[in-house]
N, C-alpha and C positions, 0 to 999 in steps of 0.2 A: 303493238304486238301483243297479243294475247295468246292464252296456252287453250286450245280447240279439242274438245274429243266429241267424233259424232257417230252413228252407227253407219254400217254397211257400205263403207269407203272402201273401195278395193280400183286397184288400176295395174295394170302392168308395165313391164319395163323390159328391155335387152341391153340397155346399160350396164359397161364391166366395169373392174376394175374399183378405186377406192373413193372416187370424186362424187359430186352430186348428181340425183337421179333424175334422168329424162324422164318422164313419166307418160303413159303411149294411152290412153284414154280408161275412162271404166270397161269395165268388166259389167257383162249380160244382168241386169236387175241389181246393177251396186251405183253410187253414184260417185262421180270423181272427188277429187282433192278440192278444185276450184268451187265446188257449190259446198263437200261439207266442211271442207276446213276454211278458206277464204284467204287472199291475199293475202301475206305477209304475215300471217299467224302462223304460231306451231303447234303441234301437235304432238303424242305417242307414234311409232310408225313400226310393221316390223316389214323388212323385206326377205323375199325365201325363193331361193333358186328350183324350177319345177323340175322333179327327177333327181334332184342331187340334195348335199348336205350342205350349202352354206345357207349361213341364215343369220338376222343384224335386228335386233330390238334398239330403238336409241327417240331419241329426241329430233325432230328435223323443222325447217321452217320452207314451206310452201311459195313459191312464187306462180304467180300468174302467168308473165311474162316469160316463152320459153315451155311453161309448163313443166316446171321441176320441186324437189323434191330436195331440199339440204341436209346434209347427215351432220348435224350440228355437235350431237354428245351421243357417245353409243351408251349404251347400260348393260347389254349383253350380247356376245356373240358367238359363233361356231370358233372364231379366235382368240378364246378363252377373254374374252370381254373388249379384244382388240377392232378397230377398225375391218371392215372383212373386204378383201381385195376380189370382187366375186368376179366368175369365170364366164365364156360366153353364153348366153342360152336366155330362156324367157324366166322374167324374175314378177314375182306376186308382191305389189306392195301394197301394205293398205295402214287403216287406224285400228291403235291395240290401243290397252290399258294393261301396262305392267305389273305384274305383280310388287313389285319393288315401291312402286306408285301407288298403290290403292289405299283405300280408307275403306276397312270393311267391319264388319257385327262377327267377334270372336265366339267360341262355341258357347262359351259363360254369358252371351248376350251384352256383350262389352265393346267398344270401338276401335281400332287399333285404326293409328296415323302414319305406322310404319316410322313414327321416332319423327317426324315432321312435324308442322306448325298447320293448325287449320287456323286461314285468314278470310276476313268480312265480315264474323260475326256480330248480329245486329244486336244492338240489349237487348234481354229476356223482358217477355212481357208473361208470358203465364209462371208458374210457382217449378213447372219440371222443364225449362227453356235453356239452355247452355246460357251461359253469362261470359263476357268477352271481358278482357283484362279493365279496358276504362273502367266498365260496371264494378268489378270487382277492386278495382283501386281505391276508389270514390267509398263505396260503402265502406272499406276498411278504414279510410280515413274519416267518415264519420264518425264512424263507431269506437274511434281513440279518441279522449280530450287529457289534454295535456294538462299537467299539474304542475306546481314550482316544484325543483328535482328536492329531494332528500340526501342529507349528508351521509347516512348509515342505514345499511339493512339489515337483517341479519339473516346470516347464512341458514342454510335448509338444513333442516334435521336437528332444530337447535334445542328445542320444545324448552321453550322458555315458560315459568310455571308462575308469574309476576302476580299478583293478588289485582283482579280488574274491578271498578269501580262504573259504574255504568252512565253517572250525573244525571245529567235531566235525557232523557231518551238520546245518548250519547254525546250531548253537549256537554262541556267539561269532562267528560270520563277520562278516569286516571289507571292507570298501571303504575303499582308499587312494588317496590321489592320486598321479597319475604326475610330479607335480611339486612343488617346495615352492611355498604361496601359502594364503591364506587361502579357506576354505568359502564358499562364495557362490549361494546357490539362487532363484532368481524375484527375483534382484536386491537378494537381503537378504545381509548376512552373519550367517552361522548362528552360534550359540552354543553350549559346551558344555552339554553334558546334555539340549540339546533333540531332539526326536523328529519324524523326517522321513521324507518318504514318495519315497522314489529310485523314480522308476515307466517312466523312460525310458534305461534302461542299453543301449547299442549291444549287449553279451549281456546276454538279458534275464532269467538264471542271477539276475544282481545287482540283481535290481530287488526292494522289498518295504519294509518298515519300518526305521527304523534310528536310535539315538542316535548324538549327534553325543558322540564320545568324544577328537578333541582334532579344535580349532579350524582349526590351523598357521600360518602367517607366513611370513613371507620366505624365513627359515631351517628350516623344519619341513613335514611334509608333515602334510594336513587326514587323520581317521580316523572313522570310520563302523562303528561294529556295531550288529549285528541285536538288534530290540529284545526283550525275553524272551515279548511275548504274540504275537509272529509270526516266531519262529524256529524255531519244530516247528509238523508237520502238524495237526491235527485239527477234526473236523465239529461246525459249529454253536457253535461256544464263543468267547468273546475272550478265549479267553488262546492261541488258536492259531490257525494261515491256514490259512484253505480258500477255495472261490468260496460270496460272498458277505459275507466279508470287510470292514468296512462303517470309512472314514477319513476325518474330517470335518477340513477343512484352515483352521485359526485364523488365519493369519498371514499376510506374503509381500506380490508385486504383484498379479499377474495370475492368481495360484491361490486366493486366500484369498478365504472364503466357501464354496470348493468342496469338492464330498465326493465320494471315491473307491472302488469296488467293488471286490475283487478277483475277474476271470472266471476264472479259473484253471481248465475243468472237472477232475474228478478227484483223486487222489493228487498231492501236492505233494512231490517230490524234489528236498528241497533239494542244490544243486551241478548237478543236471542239467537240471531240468523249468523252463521257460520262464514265469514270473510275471510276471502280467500283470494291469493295473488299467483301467476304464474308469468314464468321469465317471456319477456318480450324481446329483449334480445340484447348483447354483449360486445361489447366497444371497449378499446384498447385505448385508456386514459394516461397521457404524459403527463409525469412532473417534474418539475424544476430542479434540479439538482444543485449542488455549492457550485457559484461560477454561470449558470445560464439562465437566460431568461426562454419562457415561453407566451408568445403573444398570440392568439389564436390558432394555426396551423405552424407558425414560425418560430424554427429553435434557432437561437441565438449565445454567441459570448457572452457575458457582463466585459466592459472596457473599464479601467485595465483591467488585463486577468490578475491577480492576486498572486505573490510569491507561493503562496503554498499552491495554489493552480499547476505549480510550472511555467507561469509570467513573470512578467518584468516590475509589475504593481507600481507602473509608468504609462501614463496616457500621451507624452510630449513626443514629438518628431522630431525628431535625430536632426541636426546640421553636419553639413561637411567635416570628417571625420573624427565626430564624435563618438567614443565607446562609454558601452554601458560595464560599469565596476560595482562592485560591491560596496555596499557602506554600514554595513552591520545588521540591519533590519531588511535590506533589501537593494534596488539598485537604483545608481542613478547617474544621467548621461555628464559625461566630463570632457574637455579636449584636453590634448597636450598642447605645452607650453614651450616657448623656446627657452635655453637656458644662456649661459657663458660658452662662445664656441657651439653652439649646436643652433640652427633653426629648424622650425616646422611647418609643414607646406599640407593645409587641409584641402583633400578635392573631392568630389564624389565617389565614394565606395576607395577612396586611398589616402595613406599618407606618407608624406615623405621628411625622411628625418638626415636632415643634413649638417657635415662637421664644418663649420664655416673658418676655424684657423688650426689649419692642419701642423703648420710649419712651426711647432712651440721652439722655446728659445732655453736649450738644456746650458750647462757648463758642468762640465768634471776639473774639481782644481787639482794640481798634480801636488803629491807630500815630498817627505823628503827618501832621498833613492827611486822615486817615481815619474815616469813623465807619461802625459797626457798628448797623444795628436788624431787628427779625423773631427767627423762636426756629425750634429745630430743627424741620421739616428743612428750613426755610424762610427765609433769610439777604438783608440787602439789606447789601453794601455802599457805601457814596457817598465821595466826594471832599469835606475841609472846606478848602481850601486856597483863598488867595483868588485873585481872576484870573480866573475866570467858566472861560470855556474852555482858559484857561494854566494848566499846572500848575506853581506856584511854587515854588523848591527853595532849603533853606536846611539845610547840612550844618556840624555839632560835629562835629570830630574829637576825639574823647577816650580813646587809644589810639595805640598806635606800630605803623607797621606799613609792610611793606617790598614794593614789586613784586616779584611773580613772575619768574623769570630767563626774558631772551624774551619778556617781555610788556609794554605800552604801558598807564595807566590812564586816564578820564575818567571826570571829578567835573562835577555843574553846580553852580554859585555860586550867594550866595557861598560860602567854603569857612572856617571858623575853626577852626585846629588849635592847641585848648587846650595850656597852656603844659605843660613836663616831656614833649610826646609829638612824636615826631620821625617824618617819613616821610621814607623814602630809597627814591631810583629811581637804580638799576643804571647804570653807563656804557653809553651807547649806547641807552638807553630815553629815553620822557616821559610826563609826566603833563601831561594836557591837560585845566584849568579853562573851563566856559566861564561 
């Protein structure tokens, strides 16, 4: 099925209503559907009621067989864009080209697609030829070579004013600082042997790739040479700078993620010629945090998670009903144990703790004026003493024994302190019999 537009296609119809169109032959000096659109292809179509107002712009697909006309997708109609239910009478259909559809030369001499996609585009072969996406993929990826990425950039507008050293026609050239203090780029401090991208030098002589060849300190000034695969010219290769130039930025605050082009047009003179780098483009870099790993695309736990995590800082698997307790540092799996009278029953996700001798074996002895009856856990004891409601009291002393210092005692009567045993009360104390 292909999409057909041919000139001077006109036929008529008295088909009503909102179904597909019978189509009644060409019309005087037009030709039909079947020669200019052909079997099973579609077309533009509009159909228009003669003497009246409805009228159907849309998309249809032609059949031979029947000789009809399908109203496949309308685009515009007399029912504000709806399918049009037309009335009885002779209807004119023919091949249009919608405005909504076209591809035309705007009054500035410009093309307009109407917001669509023009498809088939052959590669250009003269210098003013349209170039179709492959074309222009392929060159673009020519014209980037890719570089080992750099740990640090430095941010735009930084106009770094470092003292440049040129070496032999850029070989060895160095960037020193104009002061002692340590290297510091997008708010990192840089490390020896790592590889940075200086792109913003107030003379921009000193801007391009560079390892960090000393740190410096307090006492030292920081050192920068030019790295070996961007300190000579040459086209197309990474082992040398030209534009196109291609520096993917690993590290840093506000640069990392980003990757930089060199636009350099032309011969690159090192010491004289002006290098220059623009953003290629900015990617959204994860890093690891306390606790997780990152493996290419893949974030992950660290096992175990670590107490201060909010883990257990236990990698083992539990057994039947094992809990996890504290142990001062952190935790660790324990069961319970049976004791005297108790067992314990481990099952999955339960435990059961059972009293295995319920029935203990008590005794209450009975004193004197007392008695004892009933059996565990059920006790009565009563008063045998005589006197009904008085409790009568009749004390042996049979033992020696001395007031407390400070303190007064009372005994009720009578009182007989058997012979050999003596009680003594403190001066200034009593003992009160009653």
């Amino acid at each position: 099925m292909a999409l057909v537009l041919a000139d001077r296609v006109l036929e008529t119809s008295t088909t009503s209503g909102s179904g597909t169109i019978s189509l009644a032959g060409a019309s005087v000096g037009y030709q039909g559907f079947s020669t200019g659109v052909g079997n099973g292809n579609q077309t533009y179509y509009t159909i228009a009621l003669e003497g009246g107002s409805e009228w159907e712009v849309g998309i249809g697909t032609y059949t031979s067989v029947g000789d009809t006309l399908s109203r496949d997708t309308v685009l515009a109609s007399s029912a504000s864009g709806a399918k049009v239910t037309f009335s009885a009478g002779v209807k004119q259909v023919f091949v249009t080209y919608p405005a909504g559809k076209s591809v035309f030369f705007t009054q500035s001499g410009t093309i307009s697609a109407s917001s669509g996609r023009i498809t088939n585009v052959a590669a250009p072969e003269a210098a003013t030829d349209a170039a179709n996406r492959e074309y222009v993929d392929n060159l673009a990826a020519a014209a980037i070579h890719v570089h080992t990425n750099v740990v640090l950039a430095t941010p735009a507008s930084t106009g770094r004013t470092d003292t440049y050293n040129n070496g032999t026609a850029g070989v060895s050239a160095t960037l020193t600082a104009t002061a002692n203090g340590t290297l510091v780029i997008d708010s990192t401090v840089a490390e020896a042997a790592q590889r940075v991208l200086i792109k913003d030098c107030t003379n921009q002589i000193g801007n391009g790739v560079y390892v960090v060849t000393t740190v410096g300190n307090g006492s030292t000034q920081y050192v920068m040479t030019r790295s070996d695969d961007a300190d000579t010219y040459g086209e197309g290769g990474s082992n040398s700078l030209d534009e196109g130039s291609y520096f993917f930025v690993s590290g840093g605050t506000s640069q990392k993620g980003a990757a930089y082009v060199c636009n350099t047009p032309g011969i690159i003179v090192f010491g004289s010629t002006n290098i220059t780098f623009a953003e290629f483009s900015q990617s959204q870099v994860y890093q690891a945090g306390t606790g997780i790993d990152i493996t290419n695309t893949t974030i992950s736990l660290q096992t175990p998670v670590a107490v201060a995590n909010g883990g257990t800082g236990t990698g083992s698997t539990p057994t039947d009903g094992q809990l996890l307790t504290g142990n001062g540092s952190g935790f660790s799996l324990n069961t319970l144990k049976s004791g005297t009278g108790i067992s314990v029953a481990n099952a999955p996700g339960s435990i059961t703790i059972t009293n295995t001798a319920p029935n203990q074996s008590v005794t209450i002895s009975a004193g004197t004026g007392i008695s004892v009856g009933g059996g565990y856990p059920s006790f009565t004891i009563s008063s045998t003493g005589s006197g009904g409601p008085i409790l009568e009291s009749e004390i042996n002393i049979n033992q020696s024994y001395s007031l407390t210092l400070d303190k007064n005692g009372l005994s009720v009567g009578p009182v007989t302190v058997e012979p050999s045993y003596t009680i003594t009360v403190p001066a200034g104390q009593r003992w009160v019999i009653l």
